[in-house]
N, C-alpha and C positions, 0 to 999 in steps of 0.2 A: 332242093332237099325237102325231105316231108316231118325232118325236124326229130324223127323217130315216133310219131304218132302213130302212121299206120305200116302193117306186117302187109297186110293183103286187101285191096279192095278192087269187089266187080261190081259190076252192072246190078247185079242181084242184092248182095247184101255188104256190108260194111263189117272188117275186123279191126280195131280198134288197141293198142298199146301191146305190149309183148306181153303181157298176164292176162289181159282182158278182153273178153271177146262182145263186142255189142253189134249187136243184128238191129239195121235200122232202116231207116231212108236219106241217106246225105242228107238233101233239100232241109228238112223237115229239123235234124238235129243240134243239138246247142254248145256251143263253145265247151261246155264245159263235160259232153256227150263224147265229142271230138278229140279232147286233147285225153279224157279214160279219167276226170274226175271226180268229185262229187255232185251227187244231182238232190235237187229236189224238186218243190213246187214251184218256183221261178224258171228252173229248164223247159216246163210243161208252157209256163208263161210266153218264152221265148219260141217254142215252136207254133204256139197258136198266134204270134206276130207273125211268123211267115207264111202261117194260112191266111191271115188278117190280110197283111201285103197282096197275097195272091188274089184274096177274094175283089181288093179296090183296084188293082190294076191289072187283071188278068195274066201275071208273072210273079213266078216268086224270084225275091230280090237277087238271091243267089244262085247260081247257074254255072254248069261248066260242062266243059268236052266229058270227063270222068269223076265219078266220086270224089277222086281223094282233091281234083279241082274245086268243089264245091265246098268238098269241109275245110279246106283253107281259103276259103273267103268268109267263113263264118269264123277263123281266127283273127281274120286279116284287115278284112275289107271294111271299106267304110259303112256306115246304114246308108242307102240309098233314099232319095226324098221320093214324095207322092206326086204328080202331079198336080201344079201349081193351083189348079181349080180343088184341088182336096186335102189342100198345105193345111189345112186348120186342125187335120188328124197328124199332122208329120209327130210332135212333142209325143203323141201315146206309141208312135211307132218305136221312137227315137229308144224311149224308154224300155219298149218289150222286146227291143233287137239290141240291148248292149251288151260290152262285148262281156261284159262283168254281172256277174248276177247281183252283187249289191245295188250294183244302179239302177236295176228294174222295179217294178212294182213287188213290194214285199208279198201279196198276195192275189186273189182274183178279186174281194173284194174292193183293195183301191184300185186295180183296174179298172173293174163297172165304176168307181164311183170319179175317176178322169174322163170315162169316156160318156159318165150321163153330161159332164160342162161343156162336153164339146155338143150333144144335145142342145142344153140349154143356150148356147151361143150361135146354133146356127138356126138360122129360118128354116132352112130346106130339109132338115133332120125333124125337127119340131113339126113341119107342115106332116112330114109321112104319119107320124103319132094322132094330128089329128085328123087327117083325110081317110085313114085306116084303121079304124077303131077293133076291126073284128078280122084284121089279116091275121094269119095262121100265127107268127113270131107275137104279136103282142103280148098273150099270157107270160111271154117267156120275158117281153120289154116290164112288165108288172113287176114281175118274182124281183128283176134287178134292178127296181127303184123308181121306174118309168112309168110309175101311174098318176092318175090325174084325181086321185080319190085321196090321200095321203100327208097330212102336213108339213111333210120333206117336200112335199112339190109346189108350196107357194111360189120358189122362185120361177118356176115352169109354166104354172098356170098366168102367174101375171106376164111372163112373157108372148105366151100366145096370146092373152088377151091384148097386148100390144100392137100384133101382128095382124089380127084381125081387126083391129080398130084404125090398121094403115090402108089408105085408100091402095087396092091392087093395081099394081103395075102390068103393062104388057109386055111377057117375056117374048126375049127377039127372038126370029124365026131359025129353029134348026132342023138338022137332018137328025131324023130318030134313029136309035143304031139298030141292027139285025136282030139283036140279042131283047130288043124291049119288043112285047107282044101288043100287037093292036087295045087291050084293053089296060094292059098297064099305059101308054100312049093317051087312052084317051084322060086317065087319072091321072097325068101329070098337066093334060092341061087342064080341067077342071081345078086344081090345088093351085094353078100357077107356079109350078115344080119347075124348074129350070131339066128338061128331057136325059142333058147329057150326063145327070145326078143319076138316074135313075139304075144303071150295072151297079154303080159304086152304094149304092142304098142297099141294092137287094145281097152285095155282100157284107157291108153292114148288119142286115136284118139274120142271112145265116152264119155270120160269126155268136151273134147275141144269141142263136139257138144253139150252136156248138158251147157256149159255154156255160147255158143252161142244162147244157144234155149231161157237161162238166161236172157241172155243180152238185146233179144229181147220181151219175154214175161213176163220175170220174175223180180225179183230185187224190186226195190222201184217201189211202183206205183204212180205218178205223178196225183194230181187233176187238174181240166181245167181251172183254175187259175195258177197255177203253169207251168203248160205246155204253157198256152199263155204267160206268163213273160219269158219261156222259148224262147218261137218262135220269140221273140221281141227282147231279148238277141243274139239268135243266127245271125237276121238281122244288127245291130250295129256292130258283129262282123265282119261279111261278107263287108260291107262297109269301115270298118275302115283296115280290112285285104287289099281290092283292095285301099285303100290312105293311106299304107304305114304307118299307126301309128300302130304300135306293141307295145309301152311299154309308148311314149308320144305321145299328154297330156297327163298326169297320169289319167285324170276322161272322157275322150275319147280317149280310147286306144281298142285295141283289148286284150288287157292281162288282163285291167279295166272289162269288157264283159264277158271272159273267168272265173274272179273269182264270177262274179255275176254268173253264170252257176254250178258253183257248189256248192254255195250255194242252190241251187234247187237238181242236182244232179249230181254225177261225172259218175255213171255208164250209162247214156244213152246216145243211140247212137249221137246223137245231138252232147253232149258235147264230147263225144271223138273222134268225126271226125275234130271236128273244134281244139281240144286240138293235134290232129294230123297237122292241117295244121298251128296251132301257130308254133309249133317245126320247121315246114319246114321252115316259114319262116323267123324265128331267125336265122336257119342255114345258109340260103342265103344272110341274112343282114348280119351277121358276115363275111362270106365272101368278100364280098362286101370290108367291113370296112379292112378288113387283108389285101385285095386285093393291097387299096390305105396305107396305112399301117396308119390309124386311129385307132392306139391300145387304148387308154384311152376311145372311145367309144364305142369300141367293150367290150371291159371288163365294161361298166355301162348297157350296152346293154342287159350281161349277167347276172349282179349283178341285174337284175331288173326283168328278166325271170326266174330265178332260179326256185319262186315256182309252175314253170307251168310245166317248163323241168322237166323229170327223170333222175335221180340222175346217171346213167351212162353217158346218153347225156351232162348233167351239164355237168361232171367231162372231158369227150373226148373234148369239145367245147376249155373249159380253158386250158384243154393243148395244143391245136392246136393255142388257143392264146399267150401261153407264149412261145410256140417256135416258131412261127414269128416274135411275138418283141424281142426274144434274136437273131433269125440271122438279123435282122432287123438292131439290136445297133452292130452286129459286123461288117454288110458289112460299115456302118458309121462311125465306127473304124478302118477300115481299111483305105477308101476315107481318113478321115481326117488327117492319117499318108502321105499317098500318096501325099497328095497336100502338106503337111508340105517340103517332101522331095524336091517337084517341084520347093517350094516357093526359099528352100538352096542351087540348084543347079543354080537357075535364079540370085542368087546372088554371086556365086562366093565360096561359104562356101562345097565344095568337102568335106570338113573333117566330120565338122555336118550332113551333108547328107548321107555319109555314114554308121555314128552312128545308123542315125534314121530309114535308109535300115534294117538295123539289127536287132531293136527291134520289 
């Protein structure tokens, strides 16, 4: 039984519930495409997982003798895993092929920002960024976080500094596949690129352009009302950024600004450049505040940006503030032993003072 989901399906196009007619690609369409529900930005998410799929294993996951086979394995079937050599992307797959749209990434930007840690975690992702500095996809690795100019990329840069301070290895000898060109061939051994990486890279590198080409033409489309509230948002912003209110007043603030922005939307570039510069500079105000050791306003600072920051930034911030306020309270523990000691020796009490040396 097909459940009542579909009236009619060919080879050519897809008709979809008894009211509803959607013209698509089986392959390509989302659970919630399929059964004639509601769609949004996460539908688009899920179908670009099974481009995603397709581009690292040359199959998309789902497949069948006729249509209406394939869109019930997109109600049905389980997510299929990656091959074992490329298991370390399986979690973002898991994610953009669920069966439920809640489960997936709320947006494109926590996408890029799961799939820049699977970057940051692997060597052989990392090595292409930096053996390829001027490949065609980089401006587009830039635009979504992947540059090496940036102080989101500390944890990046100290990792390839890692990498290159590891005496290189000789990777073992393989068969190069049909699909890698003699000059991508010779670049994988110059980088010490593991060869059989190299299909699964290049569709890595054109997902990250499809979803730059996204970001730019595609996604939510904005009416000219919405885009002017936008333009007038993002002006507020910019003023309030150059006079230093990031979080107060609360109703003229730049983080005030920033949530009226996504109420409009989070994926345009607009909003994620200036979502970019909130971060930077909360970072600099916190330092600032750590600097003169203003701990209580640096942690309201943070308790107040939290839902702007990413959730690793959050979490790095906060530690970087409780261990300056814990050497902070020791070096003050210590001073005020010290003077104790100064106070017993100024009077004559050698014994006490010794005690207090001690402790």
């Amino acid at each position: 039984t097909d459940f009542g989901i579909a009236r009619e399906l060919t080879a050519d196009q897809t008709k979809i519930t008894a009211e509803n007619m959607i013209v698509g690609t089986p392959i390509y369409m989302s659970p919630e495409q399929v059964s004639g529900g509601d769609v949004d930005g996460r539908s688009d998410l899920y179908s670009l997982g099974i481009m995603f799929f397709e581009l690292l294993t040359g199959a998309p996951p789902y497949q069948g003798d006729t249509p209406i086979a394939v869109c019930m394995q997109h109600l049905t079937a389980p997510i299929p895993k990656l091959p074992p050599k490329l298991a370390d992307l399986d979690p973002i797959i898991e994610r953009m092929l669920a069966k439920k749209a809640e489960d997936r990434f709320d947006d494109m930007q926590s996408f890029t920002r799961e799939l820049r840690q699977v970057f940051l975690q692997s060597e052989a992702l990392r090595g292409v960024i930096a053996s390829n500095p001027d490949i065609a996809w980089s401006e587009q690795l830039r635009e979504l976080g992947f540059s090496f100019d940036t102080l989101r990329d500390t944890d990046l840069r100290a990792a390839m500094a890692r990498k290159s301070a590891t005496p290189a290895t000789q990777p073992m000898p393989r068969q190069v596949p049909k699909a890698v060109t003699p000059a991508a061939s010779a670049q994988a051994r110059r980088s010490g690129m593991p060869r059989w990486l190299l299909p699964a890279l290049g569709g890595v590198a054109l997902l990250l352009a499809v979803i730059g080409l996204w970001q730019i033409f595609g996604g939510e489309k904005l009416t000219d009302e919405q885009l002017a509230a936008l333009t007038t948002m993002v002006q507020q912003f910019d003023r309030q950024i150059g006079e230093g209110r990031l979080v107060q007043p609360a109703q003229d603030s730049a983080l005030q600004s920033l949530r009226g922005m996504y109420a409009i939307s989070r994926s345009h570039n607009l909003v994620s450049s200036r979502e970019n510069e909130f971060q930077k500079a909360v970072e600099q105000r916190l330092k600032s505040l750590l600097d003169s050791q203003q701990f209580g306003e640096g942690r309201a600072l943070l308790m107040d940006a939290q839902g702007a920051l990413p959730e690793d930034v959050y979490e790095l911030q906060l530690a970087s503030l409780d261990q300056a306020q814990a050497a902070a309270q020791r070096e003050a523990a210590i001073a005020a032993q010290v003077a104790k000691v100064g106070a017993l020796l100024d009077t004559g009490d050698q014994a006490s003072s010794d005690e207090l040396a001690r402790e």
